[in-house]
N, C-alpha and C positions, 0 to 999 in steps of 0.2 A: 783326520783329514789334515792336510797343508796347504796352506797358501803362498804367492809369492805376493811380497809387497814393495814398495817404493817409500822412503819415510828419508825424511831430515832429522830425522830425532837420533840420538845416540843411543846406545844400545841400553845406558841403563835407562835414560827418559821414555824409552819404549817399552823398557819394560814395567815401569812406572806406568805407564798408558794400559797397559795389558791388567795388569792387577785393577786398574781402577773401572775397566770393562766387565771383568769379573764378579767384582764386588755389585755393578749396577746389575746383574743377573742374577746375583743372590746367592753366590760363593760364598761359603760359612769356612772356617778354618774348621780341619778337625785332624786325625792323626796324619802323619807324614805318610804319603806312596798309599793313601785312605781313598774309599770312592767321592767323587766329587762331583757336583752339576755341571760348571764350566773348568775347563784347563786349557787356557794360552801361553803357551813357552813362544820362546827367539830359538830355532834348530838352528839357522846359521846367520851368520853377518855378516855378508859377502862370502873373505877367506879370513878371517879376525880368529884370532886365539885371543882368548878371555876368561879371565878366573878370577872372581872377587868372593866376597860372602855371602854373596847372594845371588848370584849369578856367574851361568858357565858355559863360554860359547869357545866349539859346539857343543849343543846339549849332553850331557852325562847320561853314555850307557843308550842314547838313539842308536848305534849299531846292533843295539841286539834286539830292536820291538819293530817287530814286521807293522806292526799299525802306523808308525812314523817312514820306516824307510817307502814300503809300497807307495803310498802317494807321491813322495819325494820322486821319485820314477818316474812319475806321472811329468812331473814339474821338468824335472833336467836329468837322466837318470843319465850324465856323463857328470857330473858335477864331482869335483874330488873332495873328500872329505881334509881338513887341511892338516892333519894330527897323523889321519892313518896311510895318507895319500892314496887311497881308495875308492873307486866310485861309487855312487850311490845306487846302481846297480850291480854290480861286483859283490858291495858289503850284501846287500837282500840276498842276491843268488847262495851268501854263505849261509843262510838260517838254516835251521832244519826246516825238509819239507813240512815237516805236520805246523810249526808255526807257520808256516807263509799260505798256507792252506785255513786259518785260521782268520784270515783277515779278505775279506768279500769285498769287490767291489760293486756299488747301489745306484740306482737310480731313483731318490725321493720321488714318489708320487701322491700328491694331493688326491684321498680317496671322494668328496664330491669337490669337484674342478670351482665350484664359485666360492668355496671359502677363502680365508687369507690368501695371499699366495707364499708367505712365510708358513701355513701351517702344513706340517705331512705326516701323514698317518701312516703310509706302507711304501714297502720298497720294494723294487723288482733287482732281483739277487742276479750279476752276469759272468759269474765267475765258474761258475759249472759248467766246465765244456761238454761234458757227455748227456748233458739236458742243456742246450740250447734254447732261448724265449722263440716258440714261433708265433709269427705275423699271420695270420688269417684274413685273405684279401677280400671284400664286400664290395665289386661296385654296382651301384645304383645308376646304370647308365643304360641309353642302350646301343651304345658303339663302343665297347670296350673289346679291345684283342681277344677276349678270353672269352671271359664271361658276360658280354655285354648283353642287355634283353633280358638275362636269366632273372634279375631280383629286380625288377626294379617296375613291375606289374601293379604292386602294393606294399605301403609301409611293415602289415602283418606279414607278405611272404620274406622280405627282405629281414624280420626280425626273426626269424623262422629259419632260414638257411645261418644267419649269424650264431644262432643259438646251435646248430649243427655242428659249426664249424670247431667252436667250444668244447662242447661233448667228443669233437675228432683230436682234440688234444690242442689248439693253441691258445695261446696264452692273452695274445690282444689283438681287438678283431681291427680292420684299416678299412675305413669306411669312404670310398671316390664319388664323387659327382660329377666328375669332369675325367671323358677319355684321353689321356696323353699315349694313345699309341700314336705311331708314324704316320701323319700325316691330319690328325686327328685337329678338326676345328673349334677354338675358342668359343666359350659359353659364355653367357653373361654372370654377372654376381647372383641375379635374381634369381637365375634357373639353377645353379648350383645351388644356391642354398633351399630352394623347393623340392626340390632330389634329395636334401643329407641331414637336414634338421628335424624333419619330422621322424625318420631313421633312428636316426641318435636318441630323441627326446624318448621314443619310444623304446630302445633298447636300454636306455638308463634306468628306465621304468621298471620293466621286466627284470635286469638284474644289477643290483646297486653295486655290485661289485669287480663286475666285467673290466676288464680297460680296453678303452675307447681310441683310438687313431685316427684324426682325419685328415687324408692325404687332399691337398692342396694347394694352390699357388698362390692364394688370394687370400690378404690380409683380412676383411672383414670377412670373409667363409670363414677364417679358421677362429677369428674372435666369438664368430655368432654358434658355432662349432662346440670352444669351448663350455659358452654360457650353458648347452643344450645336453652338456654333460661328456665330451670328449676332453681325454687324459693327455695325449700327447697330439702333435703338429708333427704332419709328413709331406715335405715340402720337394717335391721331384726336382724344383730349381735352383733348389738352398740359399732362396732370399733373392735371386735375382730379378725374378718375374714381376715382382710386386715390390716399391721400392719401400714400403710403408709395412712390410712382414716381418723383418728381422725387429723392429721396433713393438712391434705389435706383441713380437715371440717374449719378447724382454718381459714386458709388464705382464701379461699373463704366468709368467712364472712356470709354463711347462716343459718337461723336454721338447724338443725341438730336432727332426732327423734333418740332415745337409744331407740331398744326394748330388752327386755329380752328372751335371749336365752340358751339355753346349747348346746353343739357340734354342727351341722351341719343337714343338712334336711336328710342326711343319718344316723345319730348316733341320734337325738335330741331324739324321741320316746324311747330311752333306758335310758332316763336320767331324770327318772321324779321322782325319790327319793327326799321330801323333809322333811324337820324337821313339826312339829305338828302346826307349823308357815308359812306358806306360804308366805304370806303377805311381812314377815320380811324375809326369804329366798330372792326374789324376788328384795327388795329394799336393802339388801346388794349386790348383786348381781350383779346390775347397781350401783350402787355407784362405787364400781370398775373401773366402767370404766368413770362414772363423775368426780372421783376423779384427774382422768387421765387429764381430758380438764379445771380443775376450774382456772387455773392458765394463761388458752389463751383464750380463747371460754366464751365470755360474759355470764351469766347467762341467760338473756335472750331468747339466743336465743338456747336452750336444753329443747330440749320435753322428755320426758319419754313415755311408751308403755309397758302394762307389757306382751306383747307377749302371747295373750289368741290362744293358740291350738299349740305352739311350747314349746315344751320338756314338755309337760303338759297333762295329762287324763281329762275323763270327770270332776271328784271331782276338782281336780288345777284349771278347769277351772270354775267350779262353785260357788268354795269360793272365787274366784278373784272376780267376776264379782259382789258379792254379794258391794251393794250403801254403804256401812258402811266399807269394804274393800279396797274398791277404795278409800275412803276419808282418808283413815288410810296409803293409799301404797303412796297418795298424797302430806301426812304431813310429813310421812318419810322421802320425796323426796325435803323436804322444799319447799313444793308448789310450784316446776314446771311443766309447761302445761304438762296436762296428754292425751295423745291420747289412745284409745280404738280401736282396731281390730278384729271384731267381727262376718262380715257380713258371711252367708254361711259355716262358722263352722259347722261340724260335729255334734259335739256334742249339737247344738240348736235343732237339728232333736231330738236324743234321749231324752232330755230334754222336748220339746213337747209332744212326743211319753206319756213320764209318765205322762205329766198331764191330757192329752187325758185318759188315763185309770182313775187315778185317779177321775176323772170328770165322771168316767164311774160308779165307783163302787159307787159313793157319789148316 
């Protein structure tokens, strides 16, 4: 991994700082390029050229370990290296593919949600494009677009259709209490959490090892959520809704999805004005509110969602979805995990609808 930091320290009192980090986690010496518990280097220092005895900035031989450049990507992947005058996506793209293939990137997941929140036991791998993680939608309402009424009769049938949904192949089930389709009216905290916590508590029960989602907007639903054994926070308003969520996300330690939204499931449909950009609309837009957590909330662990059929017509939602868009709203977003919300959309129908004809008239 890489981070960026801020320091007044000089590069060798920093690196003075690093050793002495090390050693507090129980860094033993032993052979040179040997495996080791902790390893803190300085990769750059600013644009500094540096060579002493003990120290070489930029680090020696970083061009050629896809475990250092990959993240660097992450961080500024226009950055030049000041030696090769090269970027730091430029140097990556030269590895060989089987190295760069070699280095995953994770999402830590804390396997029961109430221990530490520094401890993680497993990761969810998203580097696999041809096995995508799917979301398995659960809501417990009974005014949901979709599936509203269907599960939400009793805690057993609603643990009972999750467990299907599992067996149908995905990977984490998204557990709603609260309808956000169009036009869709506000619940109180009490009713939402009478809807989703007996759910949860019960599907933790049945399998300790499912991962858990629960989509909402409200800081104490997703706290009390958590406790009840949900793994991730899926937030339709990405922190806007509840001024007391992005704070709430922090200490709880879990990933956190930011969808993009404008007003509320009652105003969103009147807010679909965007510039000739969508793309860039979209990713300034959650930045906003990334910009909010970059300083608590690990990079890590911040999914993006560009919110397909909220504050959005058929056109918003069909130049989003277009594969050249998504890669572009991706990179904007300096490459963090991108979730997609897609299932039963409105506008897939109409969207079919045309190619049906057009398939008609050909």
């Amino acid at each position: 991994g890489a981070c960026l930091i801020e320091t007044l320290l000089s590069p060798q009192d920093l690196l003075l700082q690093l050793k002495s980090i090390e050693s507090n986690l129980g860094r033993e010496k032993t052979i040179d390029n040997g495996p080791r518990k902790i390893d803190l280097d300085i990769i750059f220092y600013e644009d500094m050229v540096h060579e002493s005895s003990n120290l070489q900035i930029p680090h020696r031989r970083m061009q050629e370990r896809a475990f250092v450049l990959k993240p660097l990507c992450d961080i500024d992947p226009n950055w030049l290296h000041p030696t090769y005058n090269q970027s730091i996506s430029t140097l990556y793209a030269s590895l060989p593919k089987e190295q760069r293939q070699q280095v995953q990137r994770v999402i830590p997941i804390r396997k029961n949600p109430n221990d530490c929140p520094t401890l993680r036991d497993r990761m969810l791998y998203l580097d696999n494009i041809s096995k995508p993680l799917i979301f398995g939608i659960l809501n417990v309402t009974p005014d949901s677009f979709s599936d509203g009424g269907s599960h939400n009769a009793s805690v057993e049938q609603a643990v009972l259709r999750a467990q299907e949904i599992l067996r149908e192949g995905a990977r984490i089930i998204d557990i709603g209490g609260e309808s956000t389709r169009p036009n869709a009216e506000l619940i109180s905290i009490e009713e939402e959490l009478q809807r989703v916590i007996p759910v949860i508590r019960r599907l933790r029960e049945v399998d300790k090892d499912c991962l858990i989602s629960i989509d909402t907007r409200k800081a104490h639903v997703a706290q009390e959520a958590v406790r009840a054994g949900a793994n991730i926070i899926n937030d339709v308003s990405a922190g806007r809704f509840d001024p007391a969520m992005l704070a709430m996300a922090c200490s709880l330690g879990v990933p956190f999805i930011f969808m993009h939204m404008r007003g509320d499931p009652q105003s969103m449909m009147s807010q679909q004005q965007y510039s000739e950009d969508i793309v860039m609309d979209v990713a300034q837009e959650l930045q906003e509110q990334l910009h909010l957590v970059n300083n608590i909330m690990p990079r890590w662990l911040q999914i993006v969602d560009p919110g397909i059929g909220f504050a959005k017509g058929w056109k918003e939602n069909t130049l989003l979805l277009k594969p050249s868009n998504l890669l572009r709203l991706k990179t904007l977003l300096n490459n963090r995990p991108l979730l997609v919300g897609l299932s039963r959309k409105r506008f897939l129908t109409r969207l079919l609808e045309e190619q049906k004809v057009e398939a008609k008239n050909d």
